[in-house]
mmCIF file of the C-alpha atoms, coordinates in Angstrom:
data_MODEL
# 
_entry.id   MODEL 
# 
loop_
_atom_site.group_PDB 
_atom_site.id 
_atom_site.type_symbol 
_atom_site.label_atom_id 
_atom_site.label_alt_id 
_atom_site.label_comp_id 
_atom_site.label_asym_id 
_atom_site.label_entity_id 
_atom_site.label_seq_id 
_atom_site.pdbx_PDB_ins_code 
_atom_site.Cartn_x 
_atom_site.Cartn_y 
_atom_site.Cartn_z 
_atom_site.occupancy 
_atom_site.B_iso_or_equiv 
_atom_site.pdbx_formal_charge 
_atom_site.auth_seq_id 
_atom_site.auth_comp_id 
_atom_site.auth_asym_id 
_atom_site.auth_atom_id 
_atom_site.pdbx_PDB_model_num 
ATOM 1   C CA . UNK A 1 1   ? 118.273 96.555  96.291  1.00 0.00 ? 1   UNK A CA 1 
ATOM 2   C CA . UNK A 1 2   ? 118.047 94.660  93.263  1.00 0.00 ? 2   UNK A CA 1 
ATOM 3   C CA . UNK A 1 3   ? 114.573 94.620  91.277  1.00 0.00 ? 3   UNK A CA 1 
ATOM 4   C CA . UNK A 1 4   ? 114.464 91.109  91.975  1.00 0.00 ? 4   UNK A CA 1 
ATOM 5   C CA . UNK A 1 5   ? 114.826 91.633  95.770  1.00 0.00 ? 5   UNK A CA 1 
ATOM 6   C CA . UNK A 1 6   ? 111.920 93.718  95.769  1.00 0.00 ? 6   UNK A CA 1 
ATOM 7   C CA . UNK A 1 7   ? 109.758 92.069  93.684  1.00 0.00 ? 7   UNK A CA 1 
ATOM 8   C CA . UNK A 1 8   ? 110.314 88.917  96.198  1.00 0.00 ? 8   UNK A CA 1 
ATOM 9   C CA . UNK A 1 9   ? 109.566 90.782  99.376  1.00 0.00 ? 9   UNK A CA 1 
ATOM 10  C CA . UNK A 1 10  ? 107.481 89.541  102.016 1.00 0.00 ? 10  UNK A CA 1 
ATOM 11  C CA . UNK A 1 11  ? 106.025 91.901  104.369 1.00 0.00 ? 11  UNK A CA 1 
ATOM 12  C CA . UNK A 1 12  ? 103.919 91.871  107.865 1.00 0.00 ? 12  UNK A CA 1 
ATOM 13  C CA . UNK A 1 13  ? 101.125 94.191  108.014 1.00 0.00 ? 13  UNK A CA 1 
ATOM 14  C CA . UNK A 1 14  ? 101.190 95.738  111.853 1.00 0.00 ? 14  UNK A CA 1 
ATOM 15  C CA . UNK A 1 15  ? 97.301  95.112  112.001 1.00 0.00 ? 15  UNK A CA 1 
ATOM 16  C CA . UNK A 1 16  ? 97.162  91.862  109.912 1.00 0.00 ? 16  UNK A CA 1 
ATOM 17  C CA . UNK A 1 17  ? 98.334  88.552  110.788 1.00 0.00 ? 17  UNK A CA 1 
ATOM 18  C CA . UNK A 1 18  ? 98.160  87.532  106.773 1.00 0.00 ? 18  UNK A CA 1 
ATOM 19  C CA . UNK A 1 19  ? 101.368 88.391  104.917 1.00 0.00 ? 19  UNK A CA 1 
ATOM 20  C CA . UNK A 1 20  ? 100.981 88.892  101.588 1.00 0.00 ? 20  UNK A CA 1 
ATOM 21  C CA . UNK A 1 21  ? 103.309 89.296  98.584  1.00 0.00 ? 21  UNK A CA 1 
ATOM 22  C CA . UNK A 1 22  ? 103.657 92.112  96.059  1.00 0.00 ? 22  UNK A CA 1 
ATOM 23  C CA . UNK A 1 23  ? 103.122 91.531  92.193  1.00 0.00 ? 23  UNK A CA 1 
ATOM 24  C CA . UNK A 1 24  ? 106.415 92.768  90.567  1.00 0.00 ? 24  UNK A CA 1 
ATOM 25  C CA . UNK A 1 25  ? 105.944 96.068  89.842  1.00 0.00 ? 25  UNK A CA 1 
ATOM 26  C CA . UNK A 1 26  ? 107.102 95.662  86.079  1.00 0.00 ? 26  UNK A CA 1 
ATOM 27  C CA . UNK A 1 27  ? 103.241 94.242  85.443  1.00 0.00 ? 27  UNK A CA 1 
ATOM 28  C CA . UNK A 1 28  ? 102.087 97.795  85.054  1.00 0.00 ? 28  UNK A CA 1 
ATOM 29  C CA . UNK A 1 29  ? 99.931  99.069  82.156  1.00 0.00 ? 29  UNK A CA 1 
ATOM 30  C CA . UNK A 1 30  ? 100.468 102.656 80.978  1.00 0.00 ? 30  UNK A CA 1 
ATOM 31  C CA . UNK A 1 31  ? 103.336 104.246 80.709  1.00 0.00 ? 31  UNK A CA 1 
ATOM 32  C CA . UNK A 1 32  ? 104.360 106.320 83.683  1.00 0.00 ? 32  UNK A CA 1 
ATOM 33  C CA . UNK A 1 33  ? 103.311 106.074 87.426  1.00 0.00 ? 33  UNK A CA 1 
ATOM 34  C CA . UNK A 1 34  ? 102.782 108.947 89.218  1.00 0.00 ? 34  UNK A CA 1 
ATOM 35  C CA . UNK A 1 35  ? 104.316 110.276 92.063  1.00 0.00 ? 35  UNK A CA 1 
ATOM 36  C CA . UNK A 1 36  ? 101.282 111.557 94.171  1.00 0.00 ? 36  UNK A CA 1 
ATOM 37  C CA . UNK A 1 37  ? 98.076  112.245 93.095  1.00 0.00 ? 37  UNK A CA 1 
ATOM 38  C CA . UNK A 1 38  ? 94.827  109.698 94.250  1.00 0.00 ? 38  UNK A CA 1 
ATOM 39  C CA . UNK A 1 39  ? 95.075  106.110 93.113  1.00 0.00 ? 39  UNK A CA 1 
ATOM 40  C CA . UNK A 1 40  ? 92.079  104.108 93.203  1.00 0.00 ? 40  UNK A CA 1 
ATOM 41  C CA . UNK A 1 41  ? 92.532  100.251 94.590  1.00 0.00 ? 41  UNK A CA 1 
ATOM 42  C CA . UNK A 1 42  ? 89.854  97.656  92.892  1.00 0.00 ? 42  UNK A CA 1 
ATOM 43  C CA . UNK A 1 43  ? 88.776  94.199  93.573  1.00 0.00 ? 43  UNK A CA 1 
ATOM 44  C CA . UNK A 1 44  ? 87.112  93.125  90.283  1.00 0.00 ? 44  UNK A CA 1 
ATOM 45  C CA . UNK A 1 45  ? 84.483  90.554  90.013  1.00 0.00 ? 45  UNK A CA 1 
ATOM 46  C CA . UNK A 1 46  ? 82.547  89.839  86.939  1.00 0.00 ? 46  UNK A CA 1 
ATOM 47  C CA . UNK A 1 47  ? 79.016  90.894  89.267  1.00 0.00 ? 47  UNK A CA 1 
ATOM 48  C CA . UNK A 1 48  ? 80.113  93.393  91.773  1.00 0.00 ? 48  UNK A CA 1 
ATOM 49  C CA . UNK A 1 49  ? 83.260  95.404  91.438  1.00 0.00 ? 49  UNK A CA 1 
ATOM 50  C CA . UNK A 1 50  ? 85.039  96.849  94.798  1.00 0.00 ? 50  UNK A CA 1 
ATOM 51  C CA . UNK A 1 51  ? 86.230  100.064 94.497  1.00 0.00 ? 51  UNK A CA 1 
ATOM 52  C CA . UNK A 1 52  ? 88.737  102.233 97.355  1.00 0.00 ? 52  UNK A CA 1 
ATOM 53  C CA . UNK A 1 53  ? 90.404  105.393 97.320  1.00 0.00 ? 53  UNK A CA 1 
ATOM 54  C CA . UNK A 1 54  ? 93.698  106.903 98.785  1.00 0.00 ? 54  UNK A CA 1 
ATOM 55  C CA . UNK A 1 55  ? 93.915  110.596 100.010 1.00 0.00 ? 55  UNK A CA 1 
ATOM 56  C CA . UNK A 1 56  ? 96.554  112.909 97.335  1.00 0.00 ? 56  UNK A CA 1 
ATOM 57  C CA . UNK A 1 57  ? 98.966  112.252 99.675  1.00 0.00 ? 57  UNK A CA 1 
ATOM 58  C CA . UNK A 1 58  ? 98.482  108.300 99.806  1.00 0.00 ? 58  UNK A CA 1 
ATOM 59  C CA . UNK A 1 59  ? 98.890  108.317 103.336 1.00 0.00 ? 59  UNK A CA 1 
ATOM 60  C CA . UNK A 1 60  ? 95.024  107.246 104.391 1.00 0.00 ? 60  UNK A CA 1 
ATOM 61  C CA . UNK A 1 61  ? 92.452  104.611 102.236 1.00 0.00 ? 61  UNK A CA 1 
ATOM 62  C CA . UNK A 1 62  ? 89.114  104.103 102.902 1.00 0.00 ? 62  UNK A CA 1 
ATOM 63  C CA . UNK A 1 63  ? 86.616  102.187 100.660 1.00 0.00 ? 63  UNK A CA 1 
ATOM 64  C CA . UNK A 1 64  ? 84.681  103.901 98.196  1.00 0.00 ? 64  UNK A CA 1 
ATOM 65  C CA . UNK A 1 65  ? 81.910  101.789 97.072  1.00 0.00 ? 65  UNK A CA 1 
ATOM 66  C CA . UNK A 1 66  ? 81.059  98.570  95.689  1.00 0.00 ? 66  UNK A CA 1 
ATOM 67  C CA . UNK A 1 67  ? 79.735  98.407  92.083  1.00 0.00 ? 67  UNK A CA 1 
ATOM 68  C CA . UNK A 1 68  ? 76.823  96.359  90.278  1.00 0.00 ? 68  UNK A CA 1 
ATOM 69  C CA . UNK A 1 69  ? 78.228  95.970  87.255  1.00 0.00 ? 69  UNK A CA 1 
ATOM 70  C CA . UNK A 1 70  ? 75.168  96.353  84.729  1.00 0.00 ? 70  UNK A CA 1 
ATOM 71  C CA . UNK A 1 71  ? 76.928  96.437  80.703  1.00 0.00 ? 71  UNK A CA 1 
ATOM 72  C CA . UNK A 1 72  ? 79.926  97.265  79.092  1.00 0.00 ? 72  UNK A CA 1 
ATOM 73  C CA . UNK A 1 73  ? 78.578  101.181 78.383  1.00 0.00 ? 73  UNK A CA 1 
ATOM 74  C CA . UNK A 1 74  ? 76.859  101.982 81.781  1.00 0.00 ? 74  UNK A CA 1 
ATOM 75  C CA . UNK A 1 75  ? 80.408  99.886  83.265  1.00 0.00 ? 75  UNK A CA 1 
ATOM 76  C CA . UNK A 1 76  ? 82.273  102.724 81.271  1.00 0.00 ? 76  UNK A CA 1 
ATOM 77  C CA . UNK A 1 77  ? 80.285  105.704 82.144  1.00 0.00 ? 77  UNK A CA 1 
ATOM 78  C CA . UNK A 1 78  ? 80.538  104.863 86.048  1.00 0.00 ? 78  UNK A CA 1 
ATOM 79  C CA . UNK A 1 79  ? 84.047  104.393 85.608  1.00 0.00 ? 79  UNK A CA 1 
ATOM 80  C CA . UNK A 1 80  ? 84.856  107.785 83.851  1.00 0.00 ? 80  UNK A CA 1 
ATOM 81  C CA . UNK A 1 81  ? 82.781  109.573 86.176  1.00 0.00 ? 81  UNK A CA 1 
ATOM 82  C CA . UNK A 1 82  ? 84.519  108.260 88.915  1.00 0.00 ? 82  UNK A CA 1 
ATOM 83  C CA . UNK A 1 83  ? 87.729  109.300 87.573  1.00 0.00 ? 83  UNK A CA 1 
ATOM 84  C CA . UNK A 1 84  ? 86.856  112.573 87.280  1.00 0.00 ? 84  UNK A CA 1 
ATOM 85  C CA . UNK A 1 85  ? 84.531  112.854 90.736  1.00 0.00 ? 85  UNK A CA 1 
ATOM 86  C CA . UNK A 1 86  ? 87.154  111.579 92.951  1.00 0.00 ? 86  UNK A CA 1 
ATOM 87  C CA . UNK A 1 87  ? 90.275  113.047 90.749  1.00 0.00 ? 87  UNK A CA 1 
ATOM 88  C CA . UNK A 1 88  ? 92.166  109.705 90.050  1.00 0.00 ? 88  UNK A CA 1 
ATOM 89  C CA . UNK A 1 89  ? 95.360  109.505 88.848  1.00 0.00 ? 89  UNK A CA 1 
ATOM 90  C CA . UNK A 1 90  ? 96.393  105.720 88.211  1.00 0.00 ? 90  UNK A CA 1 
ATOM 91  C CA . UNK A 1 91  ? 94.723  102.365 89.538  1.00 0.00 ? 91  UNK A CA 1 
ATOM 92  C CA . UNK A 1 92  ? 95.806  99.213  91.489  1.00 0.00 ? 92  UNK A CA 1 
ATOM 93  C CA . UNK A 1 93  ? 93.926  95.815  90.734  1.00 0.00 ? 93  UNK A CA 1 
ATOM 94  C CA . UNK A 1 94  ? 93.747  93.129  93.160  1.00 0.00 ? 94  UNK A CA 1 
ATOM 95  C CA . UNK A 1 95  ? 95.325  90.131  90.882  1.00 0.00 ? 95  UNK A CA 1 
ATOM 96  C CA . UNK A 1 96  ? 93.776  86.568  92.424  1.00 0.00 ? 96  UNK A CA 1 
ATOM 97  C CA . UNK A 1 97  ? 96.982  84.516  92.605  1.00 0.00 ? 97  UNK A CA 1 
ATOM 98  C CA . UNK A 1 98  ? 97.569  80.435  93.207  1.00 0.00 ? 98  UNK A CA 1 
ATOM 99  C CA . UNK A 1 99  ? 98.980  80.308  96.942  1.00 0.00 ? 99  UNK A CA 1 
ATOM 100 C CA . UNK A 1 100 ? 102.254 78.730  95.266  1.00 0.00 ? 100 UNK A CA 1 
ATOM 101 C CA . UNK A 1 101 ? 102.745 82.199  93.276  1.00 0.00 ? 101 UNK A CA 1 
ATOM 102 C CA . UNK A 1 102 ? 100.989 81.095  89.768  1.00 0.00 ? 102 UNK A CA 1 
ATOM 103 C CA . UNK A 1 103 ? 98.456  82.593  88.482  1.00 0.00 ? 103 UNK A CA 1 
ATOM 104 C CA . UNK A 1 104 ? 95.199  81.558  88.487  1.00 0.00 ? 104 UNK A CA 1 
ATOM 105 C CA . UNK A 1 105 ? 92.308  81.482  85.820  1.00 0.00 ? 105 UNK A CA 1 
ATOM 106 C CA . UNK A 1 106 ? 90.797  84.591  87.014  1.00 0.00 ? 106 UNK A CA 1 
ATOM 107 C CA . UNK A 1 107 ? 94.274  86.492  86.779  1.00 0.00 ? 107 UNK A CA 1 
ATOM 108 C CA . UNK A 1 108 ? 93.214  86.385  83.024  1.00 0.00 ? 108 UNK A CA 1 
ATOM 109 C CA . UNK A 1 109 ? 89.881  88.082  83.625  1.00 0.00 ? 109 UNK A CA 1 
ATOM 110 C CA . UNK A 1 110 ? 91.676  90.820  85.458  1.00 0.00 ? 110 UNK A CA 1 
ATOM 111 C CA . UNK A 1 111 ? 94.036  91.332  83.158  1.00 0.00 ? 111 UNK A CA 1 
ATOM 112 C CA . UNK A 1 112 ? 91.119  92.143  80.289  1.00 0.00 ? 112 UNK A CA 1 
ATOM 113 C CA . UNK A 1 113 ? 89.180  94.275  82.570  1.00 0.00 ? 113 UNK A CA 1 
ATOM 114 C CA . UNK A 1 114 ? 92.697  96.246  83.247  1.00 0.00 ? 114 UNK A CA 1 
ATOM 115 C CA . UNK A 1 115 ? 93.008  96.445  79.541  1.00 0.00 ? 115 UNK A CA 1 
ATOM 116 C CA . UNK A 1 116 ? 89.392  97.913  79.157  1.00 0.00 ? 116 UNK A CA 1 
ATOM 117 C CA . UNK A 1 117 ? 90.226  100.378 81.916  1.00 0.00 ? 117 UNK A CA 1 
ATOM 118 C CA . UNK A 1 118 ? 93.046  101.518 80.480  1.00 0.00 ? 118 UNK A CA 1 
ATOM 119 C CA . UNK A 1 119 ? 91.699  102.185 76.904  1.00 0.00 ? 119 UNK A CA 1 
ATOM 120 C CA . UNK A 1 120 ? 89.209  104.046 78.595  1.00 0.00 ? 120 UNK A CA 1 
ATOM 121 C CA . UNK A 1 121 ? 90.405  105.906 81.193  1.00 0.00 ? 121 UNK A CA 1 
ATOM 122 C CA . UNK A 1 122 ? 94.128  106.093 79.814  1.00 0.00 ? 122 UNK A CA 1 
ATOM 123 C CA . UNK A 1 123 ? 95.577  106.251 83.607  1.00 0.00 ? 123 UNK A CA 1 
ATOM 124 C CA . UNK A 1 124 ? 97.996  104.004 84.423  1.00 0.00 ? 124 UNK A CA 1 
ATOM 125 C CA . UNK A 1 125 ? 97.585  100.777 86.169  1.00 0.00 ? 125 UNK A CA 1 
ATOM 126 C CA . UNK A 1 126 ? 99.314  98.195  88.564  1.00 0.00 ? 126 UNK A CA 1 
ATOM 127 C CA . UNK A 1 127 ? 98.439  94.662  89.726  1.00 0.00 ? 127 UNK A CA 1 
ATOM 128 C CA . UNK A 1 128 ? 98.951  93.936  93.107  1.00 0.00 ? 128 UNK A CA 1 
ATOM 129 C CA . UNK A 1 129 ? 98.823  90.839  95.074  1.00 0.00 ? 129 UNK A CA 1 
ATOM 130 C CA . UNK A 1 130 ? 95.277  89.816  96.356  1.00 0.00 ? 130 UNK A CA 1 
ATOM 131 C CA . UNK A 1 131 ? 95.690  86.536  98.406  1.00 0.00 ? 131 UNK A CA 1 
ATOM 132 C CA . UNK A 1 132 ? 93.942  86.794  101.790 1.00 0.00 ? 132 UNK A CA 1 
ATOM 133 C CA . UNK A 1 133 ? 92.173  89.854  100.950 1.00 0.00 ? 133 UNK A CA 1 
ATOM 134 C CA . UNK A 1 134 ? 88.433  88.497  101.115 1.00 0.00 ? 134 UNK A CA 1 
ATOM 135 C CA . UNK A 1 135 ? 89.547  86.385  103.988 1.00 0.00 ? 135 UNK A CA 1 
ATOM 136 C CA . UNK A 1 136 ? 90.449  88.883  106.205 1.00 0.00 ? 136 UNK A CA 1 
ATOM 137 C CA . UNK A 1 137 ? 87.728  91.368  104.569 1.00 0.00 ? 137 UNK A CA 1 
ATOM 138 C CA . UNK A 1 138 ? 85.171  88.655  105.672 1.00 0.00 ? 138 UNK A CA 1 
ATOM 139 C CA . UNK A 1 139 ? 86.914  88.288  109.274 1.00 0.00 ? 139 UNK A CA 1 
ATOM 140 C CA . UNK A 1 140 ? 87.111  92.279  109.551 1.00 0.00 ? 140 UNK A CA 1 
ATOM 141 C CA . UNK A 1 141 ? 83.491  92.720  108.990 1.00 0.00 ? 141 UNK A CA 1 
ATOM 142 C CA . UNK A 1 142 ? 82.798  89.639  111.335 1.00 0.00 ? 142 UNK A CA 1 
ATOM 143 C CA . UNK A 1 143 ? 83.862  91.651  113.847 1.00 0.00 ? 143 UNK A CA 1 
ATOM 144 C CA . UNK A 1 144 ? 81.465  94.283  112.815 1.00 0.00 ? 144 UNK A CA 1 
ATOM 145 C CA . UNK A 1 145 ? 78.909  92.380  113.329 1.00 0.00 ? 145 UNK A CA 1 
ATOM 146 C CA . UNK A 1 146 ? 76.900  93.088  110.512 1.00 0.00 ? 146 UNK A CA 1 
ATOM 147 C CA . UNK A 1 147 ? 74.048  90.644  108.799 1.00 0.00 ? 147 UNK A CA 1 
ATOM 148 C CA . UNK A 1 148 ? 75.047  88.617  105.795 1.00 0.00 ? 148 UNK A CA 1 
ATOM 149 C CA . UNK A 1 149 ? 72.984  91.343  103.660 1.00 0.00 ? 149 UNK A CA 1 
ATOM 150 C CA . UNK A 1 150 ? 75.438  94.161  105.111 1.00 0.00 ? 150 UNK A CA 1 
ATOM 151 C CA . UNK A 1 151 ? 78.358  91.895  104.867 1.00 0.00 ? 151 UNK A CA 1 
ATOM 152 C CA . UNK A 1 152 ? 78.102  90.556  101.044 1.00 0.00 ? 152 UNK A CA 1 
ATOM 153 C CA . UNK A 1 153 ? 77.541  94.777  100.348 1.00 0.00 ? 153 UNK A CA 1 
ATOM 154 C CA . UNK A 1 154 ? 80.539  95.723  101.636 1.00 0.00 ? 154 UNK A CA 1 
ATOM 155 C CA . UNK A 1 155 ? 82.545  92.741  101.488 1.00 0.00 ? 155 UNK A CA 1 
ATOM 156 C CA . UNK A 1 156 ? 84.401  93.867  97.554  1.00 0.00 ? 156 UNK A CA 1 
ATOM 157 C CA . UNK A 1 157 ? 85.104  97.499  98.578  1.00 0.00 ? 157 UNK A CA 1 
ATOM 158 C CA . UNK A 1 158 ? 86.354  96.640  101.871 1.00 0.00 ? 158 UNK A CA 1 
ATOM 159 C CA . UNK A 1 159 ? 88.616  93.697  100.190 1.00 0.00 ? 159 UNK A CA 1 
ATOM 160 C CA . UNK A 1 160 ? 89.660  96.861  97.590  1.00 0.00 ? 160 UNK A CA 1 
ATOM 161 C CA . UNK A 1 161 ? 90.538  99.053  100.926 1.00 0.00 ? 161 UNK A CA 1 
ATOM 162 C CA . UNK A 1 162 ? 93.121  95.843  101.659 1.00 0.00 ? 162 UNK A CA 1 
ATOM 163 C CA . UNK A 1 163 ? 94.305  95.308  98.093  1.00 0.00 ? 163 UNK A CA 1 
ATOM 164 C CA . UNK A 1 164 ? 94.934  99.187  97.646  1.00 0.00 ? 164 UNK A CA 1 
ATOM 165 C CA . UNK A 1 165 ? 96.460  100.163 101.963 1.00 0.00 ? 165 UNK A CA 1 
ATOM 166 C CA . UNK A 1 166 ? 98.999  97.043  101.616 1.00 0.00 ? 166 UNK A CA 1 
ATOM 167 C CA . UNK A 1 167 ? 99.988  98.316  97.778  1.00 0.00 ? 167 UNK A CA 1 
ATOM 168 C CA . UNK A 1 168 ? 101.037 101.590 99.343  1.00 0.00 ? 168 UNK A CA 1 
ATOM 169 C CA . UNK A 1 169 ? 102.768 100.011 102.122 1.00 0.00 ? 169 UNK A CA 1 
ATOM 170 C CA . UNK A 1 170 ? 104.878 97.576  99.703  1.00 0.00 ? 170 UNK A CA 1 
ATOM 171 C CA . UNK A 1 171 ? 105.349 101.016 97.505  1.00 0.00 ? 171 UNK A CA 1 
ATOM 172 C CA . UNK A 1 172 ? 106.599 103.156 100.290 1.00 0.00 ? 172 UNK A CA 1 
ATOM 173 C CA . UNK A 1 173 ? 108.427 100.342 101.813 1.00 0.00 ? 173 UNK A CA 1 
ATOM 174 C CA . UNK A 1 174 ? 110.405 100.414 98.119  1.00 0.00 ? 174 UNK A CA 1 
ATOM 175 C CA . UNK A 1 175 ? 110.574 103.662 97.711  1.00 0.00 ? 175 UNK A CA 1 
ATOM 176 C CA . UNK A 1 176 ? 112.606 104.473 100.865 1.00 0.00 ? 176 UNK A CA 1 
ATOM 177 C CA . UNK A 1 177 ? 114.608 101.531 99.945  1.00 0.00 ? 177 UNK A CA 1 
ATOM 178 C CA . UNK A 1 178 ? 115.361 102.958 96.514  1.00 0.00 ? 178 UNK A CA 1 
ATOM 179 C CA . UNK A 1 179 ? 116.079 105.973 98.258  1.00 0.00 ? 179 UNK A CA 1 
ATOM 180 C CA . UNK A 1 180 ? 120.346 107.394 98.369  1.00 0.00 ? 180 UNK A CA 1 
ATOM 181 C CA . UNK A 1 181 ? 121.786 106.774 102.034 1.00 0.00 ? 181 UNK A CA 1 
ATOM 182 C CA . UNK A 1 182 ? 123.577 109.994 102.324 1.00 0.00 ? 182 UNK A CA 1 
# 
């Protein structure tokens, strides 16, 4: 498979009837990606920040919380002490993307705040793909039937659970294809 083949792939989640389309991995900050290890999957907004997290094996994701973002130290303090509380090893940001494939004005914002992250947390990060993800976040937690209080508190971190599961589907689904017939 060429890069350009999978940077172009489409793929249908079993559970989800929303496809959505993987950032080309090249748009990675940091150096290398590792192997295994926990990665952390965020939905940024400029008031509440999403945050999920994958098991070392990055086989399960569940959401980890949802941040108030308060100033640029107290930002960097919960951020570092995540790292180290929940052993992180490289991140994946929801990038907002145009439905036509451009990005969109917010893309920029998420681009700075990956920046910031990185200078501070020096783990290496990837953008992934977040079209659809509040949607079906929203429609998940519908079906929860929560009130709009429990909804808008759980809405970013279950929107980071999305970004983060379908970025290690579209990862495995490369990997094996990557991977030597014998």
């Amino acid at each position: 498979m060429t890069d350009s083949d999978s940077n172009n792939r489409k793929f249908d989640t079993a559970s989800h009837d929303d496809q959505f389309l993987a950032i080309p991995i090249e748009k990675q900050i940091g150096e290398t990606w590792p192997t295994e290890g926990r990665i952390a999957g965020i939905d940024y907004g400029t008031v509440r920040i999403g945050l999920s997290i994958c098991d070392p094996t990055r086989t399960w994701v569940s959401p980890l919380t949802t941040y108030n973002r308060r100033n640029e130290r107290l930002d960097a303090q919960f951020f570092v002490q995540t790292q180290k509380n929940e052993n992180i090893v490289s991140w994946v940001l929801g990038l907002p993307i145009h439905c036509d494939g451009r990005e969109s004005q917010k893309s920029s914002q998420v681009r700075e705040f990956a920046e910031w992250l990185f200078e501070l947390t020096k783990l290496p990060i990837r953008f992934f793909d977040e079209r659809y993800t509040t949607k079906l976040a929203n429609r998940l937690l519908g079906e929860a039937e929560l009130t709009n209080k429990q909804r808008k508190r759980r809405i970013d971190r279950v929107a980071a659970h999305l970004i983060l599961e379908h970025f290690l589907e579209y990862d495995k689904a490369v990997r094996e294809d990557e991977t030597p017939q014998v």
